[in-house]
Each structure stands twice: as structure tokens, then as C-alpha cells.
TORBATOR-869887 format. One line per 2 residues: number of its first residue (from 1); their letters; for each residue x, y, z of C-alpha. Coordinates in steps of 0.001 Angstrom, whole numbers, plus 524288, in hexadecimal, padded with zeros to 5 digits. Each point is the difference from the previous one (the first is absolute). Example, Ala and Ser with C-alpha at 12.3 -4.5 7.8 and 13.67 -1.06 7.14 Angstrom:
2
1 = AS = 8300C 7EE6C 81E78 ~ 8055A 80D70 7FD6C
REM end
This chain:
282
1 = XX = 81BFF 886E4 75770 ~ 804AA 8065B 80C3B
3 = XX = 80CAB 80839 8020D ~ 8071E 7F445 80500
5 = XX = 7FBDD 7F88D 7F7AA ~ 804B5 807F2 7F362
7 = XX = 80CE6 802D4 805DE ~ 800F4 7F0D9 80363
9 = XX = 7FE49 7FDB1 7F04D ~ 80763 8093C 7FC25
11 = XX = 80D6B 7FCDA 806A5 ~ 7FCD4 7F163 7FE44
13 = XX = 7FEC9 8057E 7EFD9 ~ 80D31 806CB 80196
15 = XX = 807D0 7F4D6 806FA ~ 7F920 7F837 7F62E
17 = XX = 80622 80886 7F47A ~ 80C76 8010D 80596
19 = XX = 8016D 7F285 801E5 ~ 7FBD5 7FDD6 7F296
21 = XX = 80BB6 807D7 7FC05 ~ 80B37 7F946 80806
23 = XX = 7FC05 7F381 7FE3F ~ 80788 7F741 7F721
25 = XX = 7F99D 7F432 7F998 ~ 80ACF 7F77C 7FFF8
27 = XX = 801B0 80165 80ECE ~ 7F20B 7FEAB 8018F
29 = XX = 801D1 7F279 7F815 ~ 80891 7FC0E 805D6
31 = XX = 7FB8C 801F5 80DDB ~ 7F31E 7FB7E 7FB67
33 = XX = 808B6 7F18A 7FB95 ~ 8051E 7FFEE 80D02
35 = XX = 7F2D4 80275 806D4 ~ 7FC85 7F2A9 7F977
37 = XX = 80C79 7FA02 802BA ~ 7FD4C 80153 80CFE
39 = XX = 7F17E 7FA82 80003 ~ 8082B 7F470 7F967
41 = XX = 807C5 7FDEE 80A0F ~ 7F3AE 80225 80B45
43 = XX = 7F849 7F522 7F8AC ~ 80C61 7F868 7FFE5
45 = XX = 8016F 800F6 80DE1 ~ 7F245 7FEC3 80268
47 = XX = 80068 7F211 7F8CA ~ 80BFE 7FC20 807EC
49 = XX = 7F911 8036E 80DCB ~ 7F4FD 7F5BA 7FB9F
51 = XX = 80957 7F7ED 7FAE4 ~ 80638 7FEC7 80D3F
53 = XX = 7F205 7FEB8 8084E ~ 7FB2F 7F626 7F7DF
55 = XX = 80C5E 7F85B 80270 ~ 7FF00 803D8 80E88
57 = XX = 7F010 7F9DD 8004D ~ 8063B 7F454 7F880
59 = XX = 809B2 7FD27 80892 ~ 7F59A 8016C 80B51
61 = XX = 7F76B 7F6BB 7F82F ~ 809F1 7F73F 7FF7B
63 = XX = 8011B 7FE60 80F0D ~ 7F360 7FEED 8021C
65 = XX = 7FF9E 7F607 7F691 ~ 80BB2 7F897 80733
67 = XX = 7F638 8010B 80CA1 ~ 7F5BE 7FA75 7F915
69 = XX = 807D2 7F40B 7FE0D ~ 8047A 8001B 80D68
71 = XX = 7F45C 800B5 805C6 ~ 7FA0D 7F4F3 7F67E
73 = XX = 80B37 7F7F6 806D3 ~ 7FDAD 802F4 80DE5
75 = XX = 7EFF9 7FC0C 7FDBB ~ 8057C 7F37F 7FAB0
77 = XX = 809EC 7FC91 80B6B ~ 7F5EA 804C5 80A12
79 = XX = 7F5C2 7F5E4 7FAB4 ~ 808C1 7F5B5 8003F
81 = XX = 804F3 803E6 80DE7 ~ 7EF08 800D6 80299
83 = XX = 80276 80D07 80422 ~ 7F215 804FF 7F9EE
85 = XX = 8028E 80C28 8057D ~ 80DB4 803B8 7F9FF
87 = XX = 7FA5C 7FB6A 7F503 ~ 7F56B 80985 7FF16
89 = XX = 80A8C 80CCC 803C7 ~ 8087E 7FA6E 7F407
91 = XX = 7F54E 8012E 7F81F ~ 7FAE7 80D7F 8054D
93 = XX = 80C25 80634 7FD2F ~ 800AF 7F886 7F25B
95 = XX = 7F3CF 8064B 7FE4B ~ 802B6 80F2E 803DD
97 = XX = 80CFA 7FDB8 7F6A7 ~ 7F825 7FB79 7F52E
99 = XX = 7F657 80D45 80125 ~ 80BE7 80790 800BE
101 = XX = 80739 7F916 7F2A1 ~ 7F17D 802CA 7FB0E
103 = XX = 8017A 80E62 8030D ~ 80E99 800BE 7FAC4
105 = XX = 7FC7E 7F9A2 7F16F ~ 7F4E8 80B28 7FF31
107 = XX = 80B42 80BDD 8042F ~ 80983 7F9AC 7F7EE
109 = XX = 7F7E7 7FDF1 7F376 ~ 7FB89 80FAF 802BF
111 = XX = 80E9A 80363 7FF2E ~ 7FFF6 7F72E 7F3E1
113 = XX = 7F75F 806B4 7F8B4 ~ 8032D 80E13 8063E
115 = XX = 80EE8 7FC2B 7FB24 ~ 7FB45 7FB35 7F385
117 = XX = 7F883 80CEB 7FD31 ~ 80C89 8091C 8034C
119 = XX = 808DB 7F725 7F6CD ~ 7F58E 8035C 7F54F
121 = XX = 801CB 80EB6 803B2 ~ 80D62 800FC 8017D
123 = XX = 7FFE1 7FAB7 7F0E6 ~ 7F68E 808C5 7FAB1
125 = XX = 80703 80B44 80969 ~ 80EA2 7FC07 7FA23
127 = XX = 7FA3D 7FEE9 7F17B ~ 7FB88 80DEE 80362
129 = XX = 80B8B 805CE 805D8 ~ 807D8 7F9D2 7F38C
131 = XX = 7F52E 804C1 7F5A2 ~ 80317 80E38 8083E
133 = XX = 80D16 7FDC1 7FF38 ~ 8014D 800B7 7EFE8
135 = XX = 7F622 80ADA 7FEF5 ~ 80761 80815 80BB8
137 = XX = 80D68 7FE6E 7F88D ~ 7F7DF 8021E 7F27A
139 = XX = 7F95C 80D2A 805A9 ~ 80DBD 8059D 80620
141 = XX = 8068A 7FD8A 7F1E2 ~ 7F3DE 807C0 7F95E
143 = XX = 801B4 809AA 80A35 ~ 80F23 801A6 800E9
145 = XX = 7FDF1 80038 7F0A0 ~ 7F5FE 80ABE 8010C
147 = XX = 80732 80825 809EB ~ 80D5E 7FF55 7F919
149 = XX = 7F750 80568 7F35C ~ 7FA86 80934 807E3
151 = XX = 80CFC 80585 80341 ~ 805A5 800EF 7F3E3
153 = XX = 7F322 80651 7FA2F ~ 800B6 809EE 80B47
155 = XX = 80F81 80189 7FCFF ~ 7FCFE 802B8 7F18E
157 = XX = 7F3E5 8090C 8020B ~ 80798 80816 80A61
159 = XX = 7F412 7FD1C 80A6F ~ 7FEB4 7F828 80CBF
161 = XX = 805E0 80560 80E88 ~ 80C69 7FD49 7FC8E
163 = XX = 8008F 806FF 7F3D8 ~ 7F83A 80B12 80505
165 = XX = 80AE6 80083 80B35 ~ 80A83 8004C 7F47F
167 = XX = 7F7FD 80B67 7F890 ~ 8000F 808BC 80D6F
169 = XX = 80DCC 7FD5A 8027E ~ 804E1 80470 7F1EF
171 = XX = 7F5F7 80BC3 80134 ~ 805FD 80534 80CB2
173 = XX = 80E34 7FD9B 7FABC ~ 7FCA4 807D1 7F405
175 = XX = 7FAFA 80B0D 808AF ~ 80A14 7FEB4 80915
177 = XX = 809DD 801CA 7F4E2 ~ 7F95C 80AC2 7FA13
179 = XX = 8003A 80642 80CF1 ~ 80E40 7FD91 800F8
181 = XX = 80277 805E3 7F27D ~ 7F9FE 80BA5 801D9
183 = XX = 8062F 80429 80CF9 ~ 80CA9 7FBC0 7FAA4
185 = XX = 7FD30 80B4B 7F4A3 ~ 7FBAD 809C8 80A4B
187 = XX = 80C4F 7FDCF 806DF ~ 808BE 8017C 7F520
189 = XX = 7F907 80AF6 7FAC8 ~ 8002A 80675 80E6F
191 = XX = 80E74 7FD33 7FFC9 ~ 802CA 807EE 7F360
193 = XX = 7F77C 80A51 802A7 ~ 80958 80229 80E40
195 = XX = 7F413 800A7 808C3 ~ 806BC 7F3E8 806C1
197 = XX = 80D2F 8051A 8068C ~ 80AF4 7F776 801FC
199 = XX = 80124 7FC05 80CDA ~ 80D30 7FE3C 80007
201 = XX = 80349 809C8 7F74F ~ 8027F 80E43 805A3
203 = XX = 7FCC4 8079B 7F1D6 ~ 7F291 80706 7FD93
205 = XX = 7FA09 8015F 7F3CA ~ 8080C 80BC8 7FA2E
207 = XX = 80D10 7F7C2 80261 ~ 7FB56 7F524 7F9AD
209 = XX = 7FA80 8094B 7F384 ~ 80E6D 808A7 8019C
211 = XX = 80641 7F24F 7FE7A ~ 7F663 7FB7A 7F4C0
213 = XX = 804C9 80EC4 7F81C ~ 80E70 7FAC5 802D7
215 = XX = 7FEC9 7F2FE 7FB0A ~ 7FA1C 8038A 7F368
217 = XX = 80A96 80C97 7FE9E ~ 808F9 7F362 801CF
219 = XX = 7F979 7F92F 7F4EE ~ 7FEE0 80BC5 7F6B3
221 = XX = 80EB8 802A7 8017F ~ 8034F 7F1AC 7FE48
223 = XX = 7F5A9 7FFC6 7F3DB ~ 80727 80B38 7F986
225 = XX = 80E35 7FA3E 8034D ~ 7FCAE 7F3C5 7F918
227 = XX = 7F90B 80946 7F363 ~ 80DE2 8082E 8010B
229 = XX = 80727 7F250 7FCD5 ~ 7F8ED 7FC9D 7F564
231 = XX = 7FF02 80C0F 7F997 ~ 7F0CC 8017B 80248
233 = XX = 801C5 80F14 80800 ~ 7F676 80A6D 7FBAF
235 = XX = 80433 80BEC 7F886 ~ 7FE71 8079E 80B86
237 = XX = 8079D 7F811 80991 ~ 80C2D 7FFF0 7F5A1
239 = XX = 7FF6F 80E36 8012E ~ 7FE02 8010F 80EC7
241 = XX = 80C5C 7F646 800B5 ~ 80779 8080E 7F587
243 = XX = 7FECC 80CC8 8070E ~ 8048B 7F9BF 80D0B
245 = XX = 80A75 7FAEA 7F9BB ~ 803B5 80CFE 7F9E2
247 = XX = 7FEED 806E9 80E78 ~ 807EE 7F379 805CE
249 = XX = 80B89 803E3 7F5BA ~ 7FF84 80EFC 8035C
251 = XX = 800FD 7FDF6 80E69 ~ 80BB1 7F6C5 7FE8D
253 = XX = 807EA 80B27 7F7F4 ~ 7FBF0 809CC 8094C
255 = XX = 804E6 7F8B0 8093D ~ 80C62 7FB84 7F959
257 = XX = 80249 80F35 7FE85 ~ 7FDE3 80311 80D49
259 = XX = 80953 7F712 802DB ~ 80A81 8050D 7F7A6
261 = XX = 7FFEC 80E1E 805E0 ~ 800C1 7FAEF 80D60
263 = XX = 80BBF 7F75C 7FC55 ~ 80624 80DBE 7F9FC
265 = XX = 7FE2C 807C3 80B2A ~ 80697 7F5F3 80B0F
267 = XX = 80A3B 7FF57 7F617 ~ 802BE 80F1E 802E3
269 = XX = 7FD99 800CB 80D10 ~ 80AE1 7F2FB 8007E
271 = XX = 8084F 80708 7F854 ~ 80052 80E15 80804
273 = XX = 8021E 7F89F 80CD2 ~ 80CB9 7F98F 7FAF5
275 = XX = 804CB 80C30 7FB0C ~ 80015 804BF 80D5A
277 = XX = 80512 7F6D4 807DA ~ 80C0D 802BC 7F60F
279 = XX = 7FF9E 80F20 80452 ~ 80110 7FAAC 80E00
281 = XX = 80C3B 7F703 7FDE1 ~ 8079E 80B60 7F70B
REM end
């Protein structure tokens, strides 16, 4: 086999197989039913073109038949008349019609029997094409019964194009979620660790830590407000609070007494300057 010759079998093999894959045997029955339907009708029309010649050849017959008689007459009158010689035309022409009815009966019993022969086909063709028809419509219900099982066997078992095209999709969304997961993590945990600034934030990283100190100051004190209330402070603290308390008290008498000599001494001063201003008037 030569080199053209093995490449011509093999793409005729692989148009072959793909054909065999995309074709669908219900369309191919019924195109097959209308294949016949349509040598039906041919043989149909084929029987109504004799038909119509053999009723064309009659009609000729028919005429010539009419001539016949005609000419029969004129032999008659022209032998009465002793005209011998229009006699002998009549019957000439009486003659060439009577070859040519001759010839017309053997056409016309040819078209008989041809007619009679593609009656007898276009019965055995139409029992055919009707025989077809209840197999075709019994082969596309096995079929469409066979496919539909087909699917739902493929639907169960999780195989078939389809399903294989369901399997990739959830794969990829799984890995695509993953994906998303774990940069959402590395974000967050970027994010607390401060090695993403704030864009719109003007504090660095000792602000933010200087501002995380006085937050949880803010907590502590509030913590040990609320433990103050309820009578939950530490020894120590009661002590620490006592002795402020104690050094709160001394400073207020120290300054009540400071006070007091001050108030004494603008007393005097008050006191000396009216006592002159009485000099002055005496």
C-alpha cells in the first residue's frame, strides 16, 4: 500500500469514526423513512406519466380508428359513383391507418403491462415503507429508552463529559477557594504584624504600639476602679490609697494654716494704716 494510499484510508477511517460518533439513529431513521417516502412518491409519479401516454396513444387510436371508418365510407361512395380510382386511395389510406392502430395496440399493451408492473411495486414498496415505519418508531423508543438510561447511569456513577465537566469545575472552585483563604490569612496576619502601613494613616509603628501601652493603662485603671467598688482591691493598693489619703489631709491643714497667718498679718498692716491717717487729721 502506497503513501497515498494509507493516508487515503486513514482519514476516510477517521471521518468514518467521527461520523460514527455524531450520528444519531433516530435522525438517521428517520431520514432513511423519508428517503423511501420519496421513492414512493417517484414510482407514483412514474405510474401517472404512463398513465397519461397510454391515454394519449388511446386517444390517437381512437382517431385513427374514426379514419378507418371514414375511409371504409369513401371506398363505398366512390364505387357507387364508378370512381375505381377514389376507391382504391380510400382504401390505401384505410390501409396505412389500420398498420398504424396495429402499431398503437402493441405500445399501448407495453404501457399496460409496464403500468401493471409499477402498481405491483409501488405495493410491495408502500408495504415496505409502512413495515419501516413501525420498526423506525420501535428502534427510536428503544433508543430514546437506552439513552435516557444512559444518562441517569452516568448521573449516578459521576462519569460521562458532562459530569467530568462538573468534577473540573468543583475542583478548580475548591482550589480557587483555598487560594482565597490563604491569602486572606496572610493579609490579616501581615496586617497585625504592621508590615502593611496605613495609607491613610500618618502613624508609624511606635505610635501605634505608644497608643496600644495607653489603651491597656486605660483598661487597667478602669479594671481596678470597678475592683475598688466592689471591694475586690489588693492589700497593697488599700495601703497605697491610705497613705495618699493621709498626705492629701496634711497638705490641706498646712494649707489651712498658711492661710490663717496671712489673714493675721493684713489684719496688722490694716490696722497701723488707720491709725495713721488719725495722726494726720489730729
Amino acid at each position: 500500500m502506497g503513501i497515498l494510499s494509507r493516508t487515503s484510508y486513514v482519514i476516510r477511517s477517521k471521518i468514518n469514526a467521527i461520523l460514527n460518533r455524531s450520528e444519531d439513529p433516530s435522525e438517521t431513521l428517520d431520514y432513511s423513512y423519508e428517503k423511501m417516502r420519496d421513492e414512493l412518491q417517484d414510482v407514483k409519479q412514474g405510474i401517472a406519466d404512463l398513465t397519461t401516454q397510454k391515454k394519449r396513444l388511446e386517444i390517437q387510436k381512437r382517431r385513427l380508428e374514426e379514419n378507418v371508418e371514414k375511409h371504409n365510407s369513401q371506398a363505398r361512395e366512390a364505387v357507387q359513383q364508378d370512381r375505381d380510382d377514389l376507391a382504391r386511395q380510400a382504401l390505401e389510406k384505410k390501409k396505412s391507418k389500420m398498420s398504424q392502430i396495429e402499431e398503437l395496440e402493441t405500445q399501448i399493451a407495453d404501457l399496460e403491462n409496464t403500468q401493471e408492473n409499477l402498481v405491483e411495486k409501488k405495493n410491495k414498496l408502500q408495504g415496505r415503507i409502512e413495515e419501516f415505519k413501525t420498526k423506525k418508531e420501535t428502534m427510536k423508543a428503544r433508543y430514546e429508552a437506552a439513552e435516557a438510561s444512559t444518562r441517569v447511569s452516568e448521573a449516578m456513577t459521576g462519569v460521562g463529559d458532562e459530569m467530568d465537566d462538573v468534577a473540573r469545575s468543583i475542583e478548580r472552585a475548591e482550589e480557587r477557594t483555598d487560594e482565597m483563604e490563604a491569602r486572606s490569612e496572610a493579609m490579616d496576619e501581615l496586617e497585625d504584624s504592621g508590615a502593611f502601613e496605613d495609607a491613610l494613616s500618618d502613624k508609624d509603628s511606635i505610635d501605634r504600639e505608644l497608643d496600644e501601652l495607653s489603651s491597656s493603662r486605660e483598661v487597667d485603671s478602669e479594671l481596678d476602679t470597678l475592683k475598688a467598688e466592689m471591694g475586690k482591691a489588693p492589700a497593697e493598693e488599700e495601703s497605697d490609697t491610705a497613705d495618699e489619703a493621709s498626705a492629701d489631709l496634711d497638705e490641706e491643714l498646712n494649707a489651712e494654716g498658711d492661710v490663717d497667718v496671712d489673714a493675721e498679718l493684713e489684719d496688722a498692716e490694716v490696722e497701723a494704716e488707720l491709725d495713721e491717717l488719725k495722726d494726720d487729721e489730729s
